[in-house]
N, CA, C and O atoms as a Tinker XYZ file with bonds, in Angstrom:
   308  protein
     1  N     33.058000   30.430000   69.974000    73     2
     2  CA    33.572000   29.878000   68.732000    64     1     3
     3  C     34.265000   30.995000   67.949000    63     2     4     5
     4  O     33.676000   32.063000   67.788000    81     3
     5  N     35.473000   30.796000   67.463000    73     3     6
     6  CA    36.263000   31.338000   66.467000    64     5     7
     7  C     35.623000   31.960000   65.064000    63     6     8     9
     8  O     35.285000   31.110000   64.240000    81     7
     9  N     35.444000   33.196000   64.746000    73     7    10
    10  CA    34.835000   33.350000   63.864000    64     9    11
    11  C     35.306000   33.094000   62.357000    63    10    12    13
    12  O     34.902000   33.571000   61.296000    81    11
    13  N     36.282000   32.190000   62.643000    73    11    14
    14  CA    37.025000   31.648000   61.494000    64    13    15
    15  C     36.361000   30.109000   60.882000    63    14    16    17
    16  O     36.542000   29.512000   59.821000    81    15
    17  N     35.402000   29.768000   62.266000    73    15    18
    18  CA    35.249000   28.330000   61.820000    64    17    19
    19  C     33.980000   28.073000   61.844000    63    18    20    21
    20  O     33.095000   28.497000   62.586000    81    19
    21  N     33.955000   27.202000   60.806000    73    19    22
    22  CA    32.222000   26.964000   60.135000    64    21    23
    23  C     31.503000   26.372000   61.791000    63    22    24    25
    24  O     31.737000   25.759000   62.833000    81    23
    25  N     30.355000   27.230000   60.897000    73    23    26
    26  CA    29.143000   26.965000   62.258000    64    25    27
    27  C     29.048000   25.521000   62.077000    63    26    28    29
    28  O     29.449000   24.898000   61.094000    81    27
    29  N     28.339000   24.925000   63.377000    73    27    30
    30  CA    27.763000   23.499000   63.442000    64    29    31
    31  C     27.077000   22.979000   61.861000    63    30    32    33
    32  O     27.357000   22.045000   61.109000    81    31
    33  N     26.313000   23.810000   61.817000    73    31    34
    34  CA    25.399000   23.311000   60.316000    64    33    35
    35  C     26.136000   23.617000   59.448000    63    34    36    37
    36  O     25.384000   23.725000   58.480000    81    35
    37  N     27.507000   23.922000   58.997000    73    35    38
    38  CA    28.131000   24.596000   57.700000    64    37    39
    39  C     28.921000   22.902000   57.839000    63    38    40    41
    40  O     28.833000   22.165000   56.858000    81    39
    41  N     29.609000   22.438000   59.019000    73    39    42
    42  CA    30.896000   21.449000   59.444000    64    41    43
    43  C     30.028000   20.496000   58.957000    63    42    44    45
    44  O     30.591000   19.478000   58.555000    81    43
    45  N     28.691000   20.520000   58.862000    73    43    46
    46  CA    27.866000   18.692000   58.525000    64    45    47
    47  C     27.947000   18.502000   57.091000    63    46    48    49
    48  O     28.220000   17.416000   56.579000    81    47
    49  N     27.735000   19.452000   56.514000    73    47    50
    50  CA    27.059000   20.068000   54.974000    64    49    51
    51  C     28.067000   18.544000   54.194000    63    50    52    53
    52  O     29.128000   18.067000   54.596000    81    51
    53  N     27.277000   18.157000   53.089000    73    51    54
    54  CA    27.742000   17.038000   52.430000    64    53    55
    55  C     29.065000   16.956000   51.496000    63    54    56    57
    56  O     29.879000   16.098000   51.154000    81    55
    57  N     28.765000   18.633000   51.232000    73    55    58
    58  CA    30.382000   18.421000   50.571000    64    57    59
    59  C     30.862000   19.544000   50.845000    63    58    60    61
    60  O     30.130000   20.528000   50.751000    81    59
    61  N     32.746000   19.736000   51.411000    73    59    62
    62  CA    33.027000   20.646000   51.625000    64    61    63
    63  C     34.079000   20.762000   51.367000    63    62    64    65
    64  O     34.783000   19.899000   51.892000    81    63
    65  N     34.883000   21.856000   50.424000    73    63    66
    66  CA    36.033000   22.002000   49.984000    64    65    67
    67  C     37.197000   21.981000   51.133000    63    66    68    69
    68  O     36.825000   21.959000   52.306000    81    67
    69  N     38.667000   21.985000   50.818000    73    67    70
    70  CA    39.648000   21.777000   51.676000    64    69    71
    71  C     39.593000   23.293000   52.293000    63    70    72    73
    72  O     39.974000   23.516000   53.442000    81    71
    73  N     39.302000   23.877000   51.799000    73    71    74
    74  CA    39.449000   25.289000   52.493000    64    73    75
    75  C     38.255000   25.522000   53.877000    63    74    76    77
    76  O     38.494000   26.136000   54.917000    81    75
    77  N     37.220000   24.972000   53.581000    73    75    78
    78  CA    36.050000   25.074000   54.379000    64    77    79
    79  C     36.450000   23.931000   56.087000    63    78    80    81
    80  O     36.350000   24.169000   57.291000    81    79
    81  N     37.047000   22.333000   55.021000    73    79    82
    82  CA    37.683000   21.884000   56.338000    64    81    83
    83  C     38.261000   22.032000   56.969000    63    82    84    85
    84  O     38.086000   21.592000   58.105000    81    83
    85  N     39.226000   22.690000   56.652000    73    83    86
    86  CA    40.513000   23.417000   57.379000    64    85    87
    87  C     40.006000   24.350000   58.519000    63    86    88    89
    88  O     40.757000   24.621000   59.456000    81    87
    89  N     38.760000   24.835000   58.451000    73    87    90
    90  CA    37.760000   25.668000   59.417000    64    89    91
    91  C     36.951000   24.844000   60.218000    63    90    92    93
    92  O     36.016000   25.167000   60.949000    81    91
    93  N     37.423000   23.756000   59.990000    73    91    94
    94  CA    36.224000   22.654000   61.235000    64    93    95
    95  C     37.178000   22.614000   62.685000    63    94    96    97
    96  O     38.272000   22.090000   62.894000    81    95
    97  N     36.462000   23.235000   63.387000    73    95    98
    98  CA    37.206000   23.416000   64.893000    64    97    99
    99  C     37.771000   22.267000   65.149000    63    98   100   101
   100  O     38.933000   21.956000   64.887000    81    99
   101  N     36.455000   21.220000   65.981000    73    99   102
   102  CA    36.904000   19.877000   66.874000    64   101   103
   103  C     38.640000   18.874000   65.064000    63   102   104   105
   104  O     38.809000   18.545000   63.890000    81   103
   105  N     39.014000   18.945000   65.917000    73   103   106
   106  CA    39.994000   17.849000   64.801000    64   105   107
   107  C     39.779000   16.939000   64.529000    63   106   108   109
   108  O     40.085000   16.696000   63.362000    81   107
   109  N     39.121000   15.772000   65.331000    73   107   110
   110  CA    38.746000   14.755000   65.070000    64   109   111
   111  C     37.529000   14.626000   63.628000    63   110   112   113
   112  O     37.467000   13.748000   62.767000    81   111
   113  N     36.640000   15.912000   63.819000    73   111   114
   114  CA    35.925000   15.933000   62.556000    64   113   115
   115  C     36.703000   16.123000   61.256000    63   114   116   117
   116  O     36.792000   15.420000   60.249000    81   115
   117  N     37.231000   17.280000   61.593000    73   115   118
   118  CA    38.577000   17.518000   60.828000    64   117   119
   119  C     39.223000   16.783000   59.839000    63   118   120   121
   120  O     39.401000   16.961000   58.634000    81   119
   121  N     39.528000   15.928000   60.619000    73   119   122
   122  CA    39.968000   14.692000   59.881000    64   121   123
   123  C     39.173000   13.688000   59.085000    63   122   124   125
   124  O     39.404000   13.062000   58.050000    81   123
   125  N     38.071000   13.756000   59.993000    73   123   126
   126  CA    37.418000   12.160000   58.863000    64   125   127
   127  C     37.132000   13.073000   57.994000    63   126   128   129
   128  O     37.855000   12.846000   57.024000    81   127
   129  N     36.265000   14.287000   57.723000    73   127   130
   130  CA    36.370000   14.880000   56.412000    64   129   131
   131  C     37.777000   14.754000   55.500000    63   130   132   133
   132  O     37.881000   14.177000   54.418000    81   131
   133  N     38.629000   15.325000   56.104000    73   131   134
   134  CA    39.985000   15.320000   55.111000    64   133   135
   135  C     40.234000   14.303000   54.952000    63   134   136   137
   136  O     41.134000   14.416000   54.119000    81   135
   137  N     40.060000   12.783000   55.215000    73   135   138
   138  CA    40.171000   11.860000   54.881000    64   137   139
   139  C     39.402000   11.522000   53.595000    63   138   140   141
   140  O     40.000000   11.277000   52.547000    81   139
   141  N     38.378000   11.516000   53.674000    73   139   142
   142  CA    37.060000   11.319000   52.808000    64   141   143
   143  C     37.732000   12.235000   51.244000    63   142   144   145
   144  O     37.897000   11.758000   50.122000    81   143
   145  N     38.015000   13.722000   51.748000    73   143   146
   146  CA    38.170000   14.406000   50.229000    64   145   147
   147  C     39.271000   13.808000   49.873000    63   146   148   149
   148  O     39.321000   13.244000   48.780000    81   147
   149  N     40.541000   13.826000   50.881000    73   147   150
   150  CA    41.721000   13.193000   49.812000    64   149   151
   151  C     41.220000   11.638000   48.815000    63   150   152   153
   152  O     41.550000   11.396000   47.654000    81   151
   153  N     40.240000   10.675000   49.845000    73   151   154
   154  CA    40.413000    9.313000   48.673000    64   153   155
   155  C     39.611000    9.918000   48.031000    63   154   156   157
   156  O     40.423000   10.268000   47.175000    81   155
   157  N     38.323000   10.531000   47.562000    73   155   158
   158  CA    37.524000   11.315000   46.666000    64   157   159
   159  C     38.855000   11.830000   45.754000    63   158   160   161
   160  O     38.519000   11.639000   44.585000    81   159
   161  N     39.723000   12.193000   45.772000    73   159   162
   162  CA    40.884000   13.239000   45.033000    64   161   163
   163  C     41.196000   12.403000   44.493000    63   162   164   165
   164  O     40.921000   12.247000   43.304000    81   163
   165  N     42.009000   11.425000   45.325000    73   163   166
   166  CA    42.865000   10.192000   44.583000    64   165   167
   167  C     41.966000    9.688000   43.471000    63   166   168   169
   168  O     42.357000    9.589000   42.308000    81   167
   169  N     40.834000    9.396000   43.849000    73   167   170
   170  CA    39.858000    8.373000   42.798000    64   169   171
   171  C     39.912000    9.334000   41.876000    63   170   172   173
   172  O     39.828000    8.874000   40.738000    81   171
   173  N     40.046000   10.759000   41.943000    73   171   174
   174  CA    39.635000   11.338000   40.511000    64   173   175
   175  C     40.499000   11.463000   39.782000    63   174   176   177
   176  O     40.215000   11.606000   38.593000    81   175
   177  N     42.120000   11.460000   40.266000    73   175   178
   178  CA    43.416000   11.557000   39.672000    64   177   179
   179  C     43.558000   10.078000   38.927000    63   178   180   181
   180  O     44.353000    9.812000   38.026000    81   179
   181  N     42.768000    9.349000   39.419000    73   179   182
   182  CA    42.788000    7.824000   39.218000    64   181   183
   183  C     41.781000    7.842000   37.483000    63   182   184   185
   184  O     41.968000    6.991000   36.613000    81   183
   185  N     41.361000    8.327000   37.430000    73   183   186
   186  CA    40.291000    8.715000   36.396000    64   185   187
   187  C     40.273000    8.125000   35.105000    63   186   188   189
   188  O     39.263000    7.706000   34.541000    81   187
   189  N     41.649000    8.105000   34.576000    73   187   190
   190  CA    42.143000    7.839000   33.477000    64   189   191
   191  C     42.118000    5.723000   33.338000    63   190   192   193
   192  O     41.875000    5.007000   32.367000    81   191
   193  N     42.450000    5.404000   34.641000    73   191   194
   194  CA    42.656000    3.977000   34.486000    64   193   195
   195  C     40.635000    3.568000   35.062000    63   194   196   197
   196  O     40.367000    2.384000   35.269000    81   195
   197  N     39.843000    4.313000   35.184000    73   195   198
   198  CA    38.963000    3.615000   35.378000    64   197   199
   199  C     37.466000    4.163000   34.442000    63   198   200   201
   200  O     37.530000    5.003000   33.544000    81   199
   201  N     36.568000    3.688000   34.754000    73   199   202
   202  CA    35.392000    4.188000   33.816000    64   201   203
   203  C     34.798000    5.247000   34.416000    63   202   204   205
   204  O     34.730000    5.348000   35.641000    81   203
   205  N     34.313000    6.131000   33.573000    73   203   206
   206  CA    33.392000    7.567000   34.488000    64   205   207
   207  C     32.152000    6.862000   34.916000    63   206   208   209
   208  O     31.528000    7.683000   35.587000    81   207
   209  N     31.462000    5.696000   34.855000    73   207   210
   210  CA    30.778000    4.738000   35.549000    64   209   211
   211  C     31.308000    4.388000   36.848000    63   210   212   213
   212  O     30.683000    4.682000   37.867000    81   211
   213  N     32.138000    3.932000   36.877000    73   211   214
   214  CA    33.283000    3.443000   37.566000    64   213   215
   215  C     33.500000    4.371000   38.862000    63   214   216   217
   216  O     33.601000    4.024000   40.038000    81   215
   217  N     33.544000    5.734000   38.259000    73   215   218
   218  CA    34.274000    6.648000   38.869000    64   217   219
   219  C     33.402000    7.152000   39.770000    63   218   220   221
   220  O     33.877000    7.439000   40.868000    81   219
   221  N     31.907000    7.387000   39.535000    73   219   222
   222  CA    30.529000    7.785000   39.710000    64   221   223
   223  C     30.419000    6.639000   41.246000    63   222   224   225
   224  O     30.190000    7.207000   42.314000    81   223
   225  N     30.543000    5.523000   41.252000    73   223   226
   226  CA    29.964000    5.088000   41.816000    64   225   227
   227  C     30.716000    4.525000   43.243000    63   226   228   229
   228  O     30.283000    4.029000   44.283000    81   227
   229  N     32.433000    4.961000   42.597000    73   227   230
   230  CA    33.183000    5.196000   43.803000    64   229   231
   231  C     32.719000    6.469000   44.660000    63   230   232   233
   232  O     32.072000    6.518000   45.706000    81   231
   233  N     33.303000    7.548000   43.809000    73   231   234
   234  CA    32.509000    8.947000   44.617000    64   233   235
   235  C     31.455000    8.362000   45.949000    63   234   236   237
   236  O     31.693000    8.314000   47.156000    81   235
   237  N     30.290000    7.978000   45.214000    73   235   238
   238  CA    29.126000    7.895000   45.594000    64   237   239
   239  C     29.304000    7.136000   46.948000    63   238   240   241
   240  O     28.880000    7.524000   48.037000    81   239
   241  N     30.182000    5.697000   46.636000    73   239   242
   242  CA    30.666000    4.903000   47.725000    64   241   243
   243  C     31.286000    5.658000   49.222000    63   242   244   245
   244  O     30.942000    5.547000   50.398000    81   243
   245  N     32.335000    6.444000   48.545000    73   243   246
   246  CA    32.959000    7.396000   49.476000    64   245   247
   247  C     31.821000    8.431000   50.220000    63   246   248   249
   248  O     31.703000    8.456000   51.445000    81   247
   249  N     31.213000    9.061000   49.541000    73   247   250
   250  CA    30.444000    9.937000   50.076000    64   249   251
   251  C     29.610000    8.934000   51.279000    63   250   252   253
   252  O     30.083000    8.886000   52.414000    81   251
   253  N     28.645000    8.336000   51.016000    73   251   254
   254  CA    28.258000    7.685000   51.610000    64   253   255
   255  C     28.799000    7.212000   53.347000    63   254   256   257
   256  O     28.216000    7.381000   54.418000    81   255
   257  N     29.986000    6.647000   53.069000    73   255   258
   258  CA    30.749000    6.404000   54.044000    64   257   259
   259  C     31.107000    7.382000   55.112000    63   258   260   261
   260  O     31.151000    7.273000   56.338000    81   259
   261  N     31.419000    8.657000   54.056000    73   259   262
   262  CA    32.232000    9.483000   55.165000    64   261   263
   263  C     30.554000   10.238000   55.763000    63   262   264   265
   264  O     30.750000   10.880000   56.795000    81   263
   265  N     29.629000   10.251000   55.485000    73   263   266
   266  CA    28.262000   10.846000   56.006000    64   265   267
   267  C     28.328000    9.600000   57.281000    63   266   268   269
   268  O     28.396000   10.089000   58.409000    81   267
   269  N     28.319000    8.364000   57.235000    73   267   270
   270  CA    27.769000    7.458000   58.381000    64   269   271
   271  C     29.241000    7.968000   59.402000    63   270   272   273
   272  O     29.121000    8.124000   60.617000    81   271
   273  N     30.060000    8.096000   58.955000    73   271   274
   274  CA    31.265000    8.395000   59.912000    64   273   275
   275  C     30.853000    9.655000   60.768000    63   274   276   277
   276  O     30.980000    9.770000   61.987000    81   275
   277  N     30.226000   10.765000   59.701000    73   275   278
   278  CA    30.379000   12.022000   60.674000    64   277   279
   279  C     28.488000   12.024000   61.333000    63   278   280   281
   280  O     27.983000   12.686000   62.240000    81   279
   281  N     27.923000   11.062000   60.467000    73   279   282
   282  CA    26.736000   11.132000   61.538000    64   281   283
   283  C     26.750000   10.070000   63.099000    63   282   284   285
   284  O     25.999000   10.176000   64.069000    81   283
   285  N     27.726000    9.213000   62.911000    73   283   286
   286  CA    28.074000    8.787000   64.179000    64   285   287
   287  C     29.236000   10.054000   65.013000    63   286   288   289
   288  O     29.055000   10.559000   66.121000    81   287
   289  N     29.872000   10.195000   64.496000    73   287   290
   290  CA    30.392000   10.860000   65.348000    64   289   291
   291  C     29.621000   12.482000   66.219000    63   290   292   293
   292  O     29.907000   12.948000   67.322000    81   291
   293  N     28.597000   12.989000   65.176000    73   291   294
   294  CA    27.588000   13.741000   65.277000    64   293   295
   295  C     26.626000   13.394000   66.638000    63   294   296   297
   296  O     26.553000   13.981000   67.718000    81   295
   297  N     26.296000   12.832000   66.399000    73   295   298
   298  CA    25.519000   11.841000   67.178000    64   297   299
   299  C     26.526000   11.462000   69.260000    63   298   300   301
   300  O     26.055000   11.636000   70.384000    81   299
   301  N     27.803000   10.988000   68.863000    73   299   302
   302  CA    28.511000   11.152000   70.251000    64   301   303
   303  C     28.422000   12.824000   70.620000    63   302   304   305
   304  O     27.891000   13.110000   71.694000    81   303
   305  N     28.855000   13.767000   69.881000    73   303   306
   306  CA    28.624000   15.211000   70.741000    64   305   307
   307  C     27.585000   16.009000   71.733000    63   306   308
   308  O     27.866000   17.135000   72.143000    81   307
């Protein structure tokens, strides 16, 4: 492994900045993370047209999601 790219246990971790993903070797992980932070981004740029209730419980929605994504995909390796 590249000593550029997050260990196994760093790539699972629940939240991880764009800089940290950009260090996830396999791509396919790669991606569903960068997927996950950009709508997380959007919803927060979105901020203004919705409630910080609102906003809380999208996050939460998203997070959620992108964990069952990378624990299935976790799980195929």
């Amino acid at each position: 492994m590249n000593k550029n790219h997050l260990s196994e246990k760093e790539q699972f971790k629940e939240i991880l900045n764009q800089e940290e993903i950009s260090r996830i070797e396999n791509i396919e992980l790669r991606d569903i993370r960068m997927k996950y932070w950009h709508l997380r981004h959007e919803a927060f740029l979105d901020e203004h047209n919705i409630s910080d209730q609102k906003l809380e419980q999208i996050i939460e929605e998203l997070r959620q999601k992108e964990m069952r994504e990378v624990k299935r995909f976790r799980n195929d390796v």
